[in-house]
BALOBA-1460 file (C-alpha; in Angstrom, 3 decimals):
// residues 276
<rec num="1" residu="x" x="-3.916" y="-13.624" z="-15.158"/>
<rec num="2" residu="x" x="-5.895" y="-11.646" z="-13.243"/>
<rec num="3" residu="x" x="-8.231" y="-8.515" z="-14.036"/>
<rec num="4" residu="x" x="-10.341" y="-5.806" z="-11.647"/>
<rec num="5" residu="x" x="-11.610" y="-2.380" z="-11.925"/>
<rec num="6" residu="x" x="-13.307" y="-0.440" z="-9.407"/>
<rec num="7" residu="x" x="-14.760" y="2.720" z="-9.563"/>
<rec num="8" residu="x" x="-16.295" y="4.394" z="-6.913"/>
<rec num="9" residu="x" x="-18.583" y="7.573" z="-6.723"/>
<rec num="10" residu="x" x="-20.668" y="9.502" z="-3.838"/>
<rec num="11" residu="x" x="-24.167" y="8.860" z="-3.906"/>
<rec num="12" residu="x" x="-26.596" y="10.426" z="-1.114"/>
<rec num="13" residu="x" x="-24.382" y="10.708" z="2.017"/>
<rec num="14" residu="x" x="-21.967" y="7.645" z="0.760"/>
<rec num="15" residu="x" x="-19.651" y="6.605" z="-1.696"/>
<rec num="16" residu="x" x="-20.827" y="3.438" z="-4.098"/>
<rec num="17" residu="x" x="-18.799" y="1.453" z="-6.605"/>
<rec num="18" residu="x" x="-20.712" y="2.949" z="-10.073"/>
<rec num="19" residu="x" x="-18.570" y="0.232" z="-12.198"/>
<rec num="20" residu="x" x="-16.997" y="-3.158" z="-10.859"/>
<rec num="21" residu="x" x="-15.288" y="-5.983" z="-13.586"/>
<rec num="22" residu="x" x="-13.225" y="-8.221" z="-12.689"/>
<rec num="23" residu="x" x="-11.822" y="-11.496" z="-14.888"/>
<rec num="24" residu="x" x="-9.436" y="-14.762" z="-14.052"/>
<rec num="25" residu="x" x="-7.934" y="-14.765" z="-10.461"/>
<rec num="26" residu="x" x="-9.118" y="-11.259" z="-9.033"/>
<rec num="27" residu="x" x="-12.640" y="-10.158" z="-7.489"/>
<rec num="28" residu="x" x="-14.144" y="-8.356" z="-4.737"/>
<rec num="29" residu="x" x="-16.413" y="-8.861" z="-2.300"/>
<rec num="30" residu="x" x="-19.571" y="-7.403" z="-1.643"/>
<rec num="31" residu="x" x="-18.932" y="-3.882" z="0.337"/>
<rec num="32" residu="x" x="-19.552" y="-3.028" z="3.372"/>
<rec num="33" residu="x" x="-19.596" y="0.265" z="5.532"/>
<rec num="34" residu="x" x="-17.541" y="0.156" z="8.996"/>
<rec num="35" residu="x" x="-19.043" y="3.504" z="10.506"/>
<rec num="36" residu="x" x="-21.085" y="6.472" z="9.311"/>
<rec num="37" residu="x" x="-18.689" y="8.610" z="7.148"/>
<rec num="38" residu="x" x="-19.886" y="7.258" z="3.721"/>
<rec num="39" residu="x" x="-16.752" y="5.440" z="2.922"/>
<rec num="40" residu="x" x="-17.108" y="2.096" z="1.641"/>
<rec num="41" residu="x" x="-14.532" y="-0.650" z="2.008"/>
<rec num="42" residu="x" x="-14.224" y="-3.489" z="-0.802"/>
<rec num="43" residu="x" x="-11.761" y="-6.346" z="-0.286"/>
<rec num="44" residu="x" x="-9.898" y="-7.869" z="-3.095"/>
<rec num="45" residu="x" x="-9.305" y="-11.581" z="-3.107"/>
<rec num="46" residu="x" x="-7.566" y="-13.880" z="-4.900"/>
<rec num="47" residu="x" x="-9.272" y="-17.146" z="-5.550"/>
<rec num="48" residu="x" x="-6.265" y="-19.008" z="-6.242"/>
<rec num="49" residu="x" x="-4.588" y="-18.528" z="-2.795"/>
<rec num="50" residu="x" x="-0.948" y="-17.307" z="-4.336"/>
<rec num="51" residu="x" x="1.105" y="-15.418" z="-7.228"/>
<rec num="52" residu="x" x="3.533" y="-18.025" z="-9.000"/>
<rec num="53" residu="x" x="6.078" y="-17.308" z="-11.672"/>
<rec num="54" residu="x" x="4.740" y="-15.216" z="-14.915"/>
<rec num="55" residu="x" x="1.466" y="-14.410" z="-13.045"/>
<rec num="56" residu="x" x="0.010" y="-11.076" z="-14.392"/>
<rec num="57" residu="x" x="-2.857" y="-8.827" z="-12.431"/>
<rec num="58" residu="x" x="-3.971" y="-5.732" z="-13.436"/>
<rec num="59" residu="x" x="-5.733" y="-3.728" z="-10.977"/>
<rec num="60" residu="x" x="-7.308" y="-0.404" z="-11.945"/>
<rec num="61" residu="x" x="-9.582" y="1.978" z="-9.255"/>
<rec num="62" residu="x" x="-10.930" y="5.261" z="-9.744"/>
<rec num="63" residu="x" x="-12.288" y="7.482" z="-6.679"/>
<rec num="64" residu="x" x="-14.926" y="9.999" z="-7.988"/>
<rec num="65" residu="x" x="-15.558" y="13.526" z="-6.552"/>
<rec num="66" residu="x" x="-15.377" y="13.637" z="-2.665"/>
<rec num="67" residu="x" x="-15.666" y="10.130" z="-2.449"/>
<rec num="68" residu="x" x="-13.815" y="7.832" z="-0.175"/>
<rec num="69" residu="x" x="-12.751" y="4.543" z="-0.738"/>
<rec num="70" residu="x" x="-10.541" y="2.027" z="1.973"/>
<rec num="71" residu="x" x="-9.225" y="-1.141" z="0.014"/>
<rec num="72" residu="x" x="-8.050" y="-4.061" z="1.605"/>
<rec num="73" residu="x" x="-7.041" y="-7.751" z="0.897"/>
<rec num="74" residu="x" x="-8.194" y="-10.861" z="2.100"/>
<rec num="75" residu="x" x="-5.498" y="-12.539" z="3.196"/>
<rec num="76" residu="x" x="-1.605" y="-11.844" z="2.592"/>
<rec num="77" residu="x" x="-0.004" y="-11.956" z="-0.916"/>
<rec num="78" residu="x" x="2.356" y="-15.067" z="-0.990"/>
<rec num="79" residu="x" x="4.842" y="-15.382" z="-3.865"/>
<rec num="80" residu="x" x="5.925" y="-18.868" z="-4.504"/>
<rec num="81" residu="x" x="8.541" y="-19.853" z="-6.724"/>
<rec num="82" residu="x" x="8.924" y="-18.365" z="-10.096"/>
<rec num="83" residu="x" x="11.011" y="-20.327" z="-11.882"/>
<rec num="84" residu="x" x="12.189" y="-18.907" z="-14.962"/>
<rec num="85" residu="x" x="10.357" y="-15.422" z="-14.696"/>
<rec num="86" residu="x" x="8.414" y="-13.643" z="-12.183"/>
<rec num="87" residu="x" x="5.151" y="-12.565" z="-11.183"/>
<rec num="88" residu="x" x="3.675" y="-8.862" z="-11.606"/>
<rec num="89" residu="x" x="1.027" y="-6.628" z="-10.272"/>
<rec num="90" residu="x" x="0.432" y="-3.271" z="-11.755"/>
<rec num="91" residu="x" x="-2.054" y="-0.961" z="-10.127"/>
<rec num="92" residu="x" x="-3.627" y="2.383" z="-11.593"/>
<rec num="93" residu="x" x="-5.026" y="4.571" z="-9.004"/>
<rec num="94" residu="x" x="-7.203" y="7.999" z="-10.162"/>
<rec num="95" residu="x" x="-8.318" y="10.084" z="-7.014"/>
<rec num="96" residu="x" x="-10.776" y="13.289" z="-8.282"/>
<rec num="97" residu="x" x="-11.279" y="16.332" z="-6.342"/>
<rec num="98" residu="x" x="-12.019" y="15.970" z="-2.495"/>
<rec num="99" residu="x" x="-11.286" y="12.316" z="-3.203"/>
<rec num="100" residu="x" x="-9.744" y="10.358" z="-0.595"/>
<rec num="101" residu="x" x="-8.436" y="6.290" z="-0.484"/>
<rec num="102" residu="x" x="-7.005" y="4.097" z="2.237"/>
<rec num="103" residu="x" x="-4.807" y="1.002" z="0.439"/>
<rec num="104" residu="x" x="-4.365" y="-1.244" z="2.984"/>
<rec num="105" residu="x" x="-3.752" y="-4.560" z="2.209"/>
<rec num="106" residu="x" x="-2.316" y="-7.437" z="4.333"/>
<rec num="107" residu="x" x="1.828" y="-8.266" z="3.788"/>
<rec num="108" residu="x" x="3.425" y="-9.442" z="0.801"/>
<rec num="109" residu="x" x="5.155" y="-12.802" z="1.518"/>
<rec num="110" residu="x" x="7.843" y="-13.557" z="-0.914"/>
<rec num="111" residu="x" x="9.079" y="-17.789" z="-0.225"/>
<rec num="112" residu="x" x="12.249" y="-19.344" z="-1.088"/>
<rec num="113" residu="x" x="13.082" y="-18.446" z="-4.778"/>
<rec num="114" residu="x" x="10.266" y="-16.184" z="-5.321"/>
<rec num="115" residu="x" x="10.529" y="-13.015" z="-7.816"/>
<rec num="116" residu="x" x="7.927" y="-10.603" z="-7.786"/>
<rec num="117" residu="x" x="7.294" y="-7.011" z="-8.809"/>
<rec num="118" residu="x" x="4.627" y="-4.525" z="-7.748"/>
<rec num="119" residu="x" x="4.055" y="-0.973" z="-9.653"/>
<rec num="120" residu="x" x="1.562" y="1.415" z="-8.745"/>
<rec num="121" residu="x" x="0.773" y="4.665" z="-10.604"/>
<rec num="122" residu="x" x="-1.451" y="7.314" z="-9.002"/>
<rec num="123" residu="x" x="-2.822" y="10.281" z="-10.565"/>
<rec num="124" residu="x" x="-4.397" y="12.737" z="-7.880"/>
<rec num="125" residu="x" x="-6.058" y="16.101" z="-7.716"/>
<rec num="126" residu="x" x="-4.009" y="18.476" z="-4.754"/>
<rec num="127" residu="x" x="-7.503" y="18.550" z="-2.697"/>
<rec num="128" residu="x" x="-7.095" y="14.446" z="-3.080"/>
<rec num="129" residu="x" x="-5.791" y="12.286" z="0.129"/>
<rec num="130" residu="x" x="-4.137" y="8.569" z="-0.023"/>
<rec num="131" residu="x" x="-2.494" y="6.576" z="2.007"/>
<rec num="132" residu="x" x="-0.860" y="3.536" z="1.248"/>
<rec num="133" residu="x" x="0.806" y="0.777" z="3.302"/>
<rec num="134" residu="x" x="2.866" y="-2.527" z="2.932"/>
<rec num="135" residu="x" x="4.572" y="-4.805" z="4.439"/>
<rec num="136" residu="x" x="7.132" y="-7.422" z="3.201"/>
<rec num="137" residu="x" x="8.068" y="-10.386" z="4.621"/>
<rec num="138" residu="x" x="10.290" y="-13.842" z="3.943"/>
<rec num="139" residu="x" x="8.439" y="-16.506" z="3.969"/>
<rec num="140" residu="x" x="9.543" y="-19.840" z="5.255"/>
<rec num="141" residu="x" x="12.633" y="-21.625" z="3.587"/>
<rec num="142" residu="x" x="13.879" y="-24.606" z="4.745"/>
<rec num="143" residu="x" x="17.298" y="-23.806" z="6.121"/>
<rec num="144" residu="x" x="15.331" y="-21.010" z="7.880"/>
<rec num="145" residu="x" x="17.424" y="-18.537" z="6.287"/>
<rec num="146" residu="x" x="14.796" y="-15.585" z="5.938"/>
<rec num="147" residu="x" x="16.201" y="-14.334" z="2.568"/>
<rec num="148" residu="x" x="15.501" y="-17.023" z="-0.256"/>
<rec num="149" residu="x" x="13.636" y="-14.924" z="-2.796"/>
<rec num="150" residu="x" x="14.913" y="-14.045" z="-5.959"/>
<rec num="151" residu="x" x="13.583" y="-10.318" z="-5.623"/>
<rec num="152" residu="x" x="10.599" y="-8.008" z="-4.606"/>
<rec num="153" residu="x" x="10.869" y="-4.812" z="-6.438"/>
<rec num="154" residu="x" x="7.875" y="-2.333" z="-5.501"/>
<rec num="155" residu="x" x="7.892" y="0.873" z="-7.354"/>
<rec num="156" residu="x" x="4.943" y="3.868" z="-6.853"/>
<rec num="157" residu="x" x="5.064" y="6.780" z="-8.723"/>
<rec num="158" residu="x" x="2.692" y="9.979" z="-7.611"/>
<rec num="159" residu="x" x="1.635" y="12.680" z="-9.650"/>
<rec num="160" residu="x" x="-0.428" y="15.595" z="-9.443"/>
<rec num="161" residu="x" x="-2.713" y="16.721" z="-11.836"/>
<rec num="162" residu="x" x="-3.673" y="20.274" z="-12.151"/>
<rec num="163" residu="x" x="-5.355" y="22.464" z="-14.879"/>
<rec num="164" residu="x" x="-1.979" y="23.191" z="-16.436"/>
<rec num="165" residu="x" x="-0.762" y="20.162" z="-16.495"/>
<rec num="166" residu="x" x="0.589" y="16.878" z="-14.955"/>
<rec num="167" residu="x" x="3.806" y="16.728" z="-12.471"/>
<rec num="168" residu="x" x="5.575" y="13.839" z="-10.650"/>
<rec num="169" residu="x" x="5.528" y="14.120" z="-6.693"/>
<rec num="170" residu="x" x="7.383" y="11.544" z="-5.928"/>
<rec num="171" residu="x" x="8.957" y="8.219" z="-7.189"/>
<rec num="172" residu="x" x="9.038" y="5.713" z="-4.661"/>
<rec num="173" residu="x" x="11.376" y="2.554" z="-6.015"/>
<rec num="174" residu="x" x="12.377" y="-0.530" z="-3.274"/>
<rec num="175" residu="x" x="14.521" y="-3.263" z="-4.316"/>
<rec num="176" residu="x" x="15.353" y="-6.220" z="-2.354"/>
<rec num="177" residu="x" x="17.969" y="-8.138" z="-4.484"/>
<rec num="178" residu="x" x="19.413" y="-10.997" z="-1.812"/>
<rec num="179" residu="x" x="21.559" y="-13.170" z="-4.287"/>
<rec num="180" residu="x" x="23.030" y="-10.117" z="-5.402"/>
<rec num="181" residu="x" x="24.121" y="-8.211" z="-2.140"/>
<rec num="182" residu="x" x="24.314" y="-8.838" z="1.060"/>
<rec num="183" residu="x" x="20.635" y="-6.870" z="2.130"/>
<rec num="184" residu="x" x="21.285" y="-7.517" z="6.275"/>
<rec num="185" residu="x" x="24.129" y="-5.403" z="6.537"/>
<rec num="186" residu="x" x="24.181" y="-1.966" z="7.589"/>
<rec num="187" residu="x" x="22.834" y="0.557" z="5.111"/>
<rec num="188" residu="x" x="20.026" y="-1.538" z="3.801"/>
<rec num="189" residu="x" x="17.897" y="-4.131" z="6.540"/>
<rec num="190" residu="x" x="20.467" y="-3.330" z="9.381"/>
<rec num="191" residu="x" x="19.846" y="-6.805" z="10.444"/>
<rec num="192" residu="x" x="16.102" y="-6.875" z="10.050"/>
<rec num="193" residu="x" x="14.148" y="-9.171" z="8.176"/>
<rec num="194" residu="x" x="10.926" y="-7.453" z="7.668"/>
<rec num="195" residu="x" x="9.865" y="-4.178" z="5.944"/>
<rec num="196" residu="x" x="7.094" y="-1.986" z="6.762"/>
<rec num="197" residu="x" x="6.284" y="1.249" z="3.995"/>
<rec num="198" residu="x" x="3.498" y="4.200" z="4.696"/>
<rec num="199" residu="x" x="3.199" y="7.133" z="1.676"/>
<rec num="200" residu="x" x="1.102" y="9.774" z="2.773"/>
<rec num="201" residu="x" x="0.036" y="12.760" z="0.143"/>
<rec num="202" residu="x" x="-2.664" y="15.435" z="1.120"/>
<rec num="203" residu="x" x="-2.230" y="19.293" z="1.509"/>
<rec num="204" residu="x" x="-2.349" y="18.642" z="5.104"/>
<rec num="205" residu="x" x="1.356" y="16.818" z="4.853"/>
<rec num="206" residu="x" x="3.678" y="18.565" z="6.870"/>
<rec num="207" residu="x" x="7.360" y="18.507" z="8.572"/>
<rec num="208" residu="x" x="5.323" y="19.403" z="11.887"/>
<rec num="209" residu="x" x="2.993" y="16.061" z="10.803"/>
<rec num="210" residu="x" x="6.240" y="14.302" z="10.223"/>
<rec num="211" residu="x" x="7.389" y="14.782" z="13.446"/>
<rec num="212" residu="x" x="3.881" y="13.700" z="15.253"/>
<rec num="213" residu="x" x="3.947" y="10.169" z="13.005"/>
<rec num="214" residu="x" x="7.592" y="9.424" z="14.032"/>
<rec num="215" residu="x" x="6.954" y="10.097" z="17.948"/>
<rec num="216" residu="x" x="4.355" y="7.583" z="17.222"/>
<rec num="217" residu="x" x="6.928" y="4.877" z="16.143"/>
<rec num="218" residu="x" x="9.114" y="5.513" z="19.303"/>
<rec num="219" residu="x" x="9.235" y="2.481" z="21.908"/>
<rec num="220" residu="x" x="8.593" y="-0.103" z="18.778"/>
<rec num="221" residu="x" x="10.383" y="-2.801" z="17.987"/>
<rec num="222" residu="x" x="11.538" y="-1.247" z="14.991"/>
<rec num="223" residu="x" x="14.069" y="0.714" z="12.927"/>
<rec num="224" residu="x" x="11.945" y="4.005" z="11.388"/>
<rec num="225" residu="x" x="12.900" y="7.108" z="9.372"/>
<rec num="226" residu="x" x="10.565" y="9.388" z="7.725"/>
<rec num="227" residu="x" x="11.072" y="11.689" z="4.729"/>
<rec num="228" residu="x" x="9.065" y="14.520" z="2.760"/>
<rec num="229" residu="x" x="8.605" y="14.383" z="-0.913"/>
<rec num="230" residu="x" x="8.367" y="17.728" z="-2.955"/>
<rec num="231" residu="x" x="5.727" y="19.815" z="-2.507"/>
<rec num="232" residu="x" x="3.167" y="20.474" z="-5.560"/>
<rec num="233" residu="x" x="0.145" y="22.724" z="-5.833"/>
<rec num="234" residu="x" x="0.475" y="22.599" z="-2.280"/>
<rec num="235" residu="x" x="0.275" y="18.946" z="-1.420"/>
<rec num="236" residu="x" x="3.152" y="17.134" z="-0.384"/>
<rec num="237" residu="x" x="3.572" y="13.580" z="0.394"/>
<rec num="238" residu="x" x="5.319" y="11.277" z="2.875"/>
<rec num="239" residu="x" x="7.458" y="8.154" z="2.972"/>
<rec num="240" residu="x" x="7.726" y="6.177" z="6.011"/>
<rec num="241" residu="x" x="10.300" y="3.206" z="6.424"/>
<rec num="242" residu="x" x="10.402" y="0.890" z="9.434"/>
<rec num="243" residu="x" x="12.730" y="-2.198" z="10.043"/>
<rec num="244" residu="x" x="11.986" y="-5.172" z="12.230"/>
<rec num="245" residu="x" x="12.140" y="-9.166" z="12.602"/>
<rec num="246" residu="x" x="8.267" y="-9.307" z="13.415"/>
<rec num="247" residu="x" x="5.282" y="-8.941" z="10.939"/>
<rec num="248" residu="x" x="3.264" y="-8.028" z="13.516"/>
<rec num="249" residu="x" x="5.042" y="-5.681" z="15.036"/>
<rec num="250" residu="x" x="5.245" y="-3.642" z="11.748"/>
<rec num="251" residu="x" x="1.370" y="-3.916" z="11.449"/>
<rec num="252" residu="x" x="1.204" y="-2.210" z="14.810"/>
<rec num="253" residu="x" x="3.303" y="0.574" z="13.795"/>
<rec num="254" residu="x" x="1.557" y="1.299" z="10.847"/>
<rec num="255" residu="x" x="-1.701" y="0.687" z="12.115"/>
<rec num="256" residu="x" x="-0.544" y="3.848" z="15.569"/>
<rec num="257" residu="x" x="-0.057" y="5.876" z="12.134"/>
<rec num="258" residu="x" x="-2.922" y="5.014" z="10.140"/>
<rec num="259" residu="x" x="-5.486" y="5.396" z="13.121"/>
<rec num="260" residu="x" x="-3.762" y="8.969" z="14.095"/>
<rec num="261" residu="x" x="-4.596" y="10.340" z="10.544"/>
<rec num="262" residu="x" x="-8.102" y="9.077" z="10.357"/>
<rec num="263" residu="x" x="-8.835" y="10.918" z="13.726"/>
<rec num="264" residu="x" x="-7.057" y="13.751" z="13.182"/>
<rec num="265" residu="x" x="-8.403" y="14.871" z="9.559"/>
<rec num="266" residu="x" x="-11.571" y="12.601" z="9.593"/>
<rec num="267" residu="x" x="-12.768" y="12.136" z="13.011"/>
<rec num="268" residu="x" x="-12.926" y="8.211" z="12.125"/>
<rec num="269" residu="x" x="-12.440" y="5.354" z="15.284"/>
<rec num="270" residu="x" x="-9.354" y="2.772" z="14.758"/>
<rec num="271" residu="x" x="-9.350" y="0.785" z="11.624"/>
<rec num="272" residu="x" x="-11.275" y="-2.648" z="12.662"/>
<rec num="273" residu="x" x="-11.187" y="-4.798" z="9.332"/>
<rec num="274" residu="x" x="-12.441" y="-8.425" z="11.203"/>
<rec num="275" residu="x" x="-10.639" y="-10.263" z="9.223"/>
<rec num="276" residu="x" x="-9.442" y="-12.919" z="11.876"/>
């Protein structure tokens, strides 16, 4: 079991965390500041190293005002075996007006007989801005067969709050199932192992943007298609999905996307987390 809440507010010219709790296998470290915009980066780890079966975490983060958060992991998430049940990570994500957050964490691993399940619920203003990435990987097996999990089912579901009300943008829901169907046929992993995921919302979202991030993707390694959601109070969001054998090669991809939007609507360098 694992607990954290975050909330983050702008004070002077940056943002701050104005509440931080965390309890059992969840923390963050101490933030830090990777340029001069104000917004503060926190990364999560997990002291015990992995997620095994009926492992619970409960994440909860709150971006104030016209504050800016980018959250990132450690290390990647590896899913052992579950045996008998399956472990869970639900996230709550509140953005306020002007808000803006960055979810970038390092890729899911999911090993031989692994279940695991990811939800993540975000409530946003239509001035707010997000953008979320993941990547999902097989771990090693010992046939080297690279599906041996039991599942990964990540579900996000967007909505946008306004002053009459609540609506859903989008509902994002990925199932990987590999004792049930055959996922490396056409129509589902064409043959890929690997899965790479980018969801964009912010008023700013566009078919012309679209168009820009998937010109980007060209020349890759990789599989990509990229779709609009609805459009509400005038934001709109976007789903990127990219295919490939290679971890890293998806990391590159989403990083040419990432980096593009943090020029383009906040005159920010490249994303340089250090972790390595």
């Amino acid at each position: 079991m694992g607990e954290l809440e975050l909330r983050v507010a702008v004070r002077g010219q940056r943002s701050v965390a104005t509440h931080q709790y965390h309890r059992g296998a969840l923390r963050v470290m101490r933030p830090h500041y990777l340029d001069d915009s104000g917004q503060v980066c926190y990364v999560v780890v997990n002291p015990g190293g992995a997620y095994l079966g009926a492992d619970l975490f409960l994440v909860d983060v709150e971006v104030g005002d016209s504050a800016s958060l980018l959250l990132t992991t450690q290390s990647a998430t590896k899913v052992y075996r579950t045996p008998g049940s399956f472990a869970e990570q639900r996230m709550a994500v509140r953005l306020g007006e002007g808000a803006r957050l960055e979810l970038m964490p390092d890729q899911l691993i999911a090993y031989r007989e692994a279940s695991y399940r990811q939800r993540t619920s975000v409530t946003l203003r239509p001035s707010s801005s997000i953008v979320m990435a993941e990547v999902v990987t097989p771990g090693w097996s010992p046939d080297g067969a690279a599906f041996r999990y039991q599942e990964v089912r990540l579900r996000n579901e967007i909505r946008v709050e306004t002053d009459q009300g609540t609506q859903l943008l989008a509902l994002d829901n990925l199932l990987i199932r590999p004792p049930l169907h055959d996922v490396t046929g056409l129509g589902f992993m064409e043959g890929y192992s690997h899965l790479g995921s980018l969801v964009v919302v912010d008023a700013r979202v566009d078919q012309g943007l679209a168009d820009e991030l998937h010109g980007l993707t060209a020349g890759r390694d990789a599989l990509t298609g990229i779709s609009l959601t609805r459009t509400v109070s005038g934001t709109t969001g976007l789903v990127l999905r990219s295919l490939s054998n290679s971890t890293d090669e998806l990391n590159l991809l989403l990083r040419s996307c990432t980096d593009y939007l943090r020029k383009r609507w906040f005159g920010q360098a490249p994303l340089d987390l250090r972790k390595h």
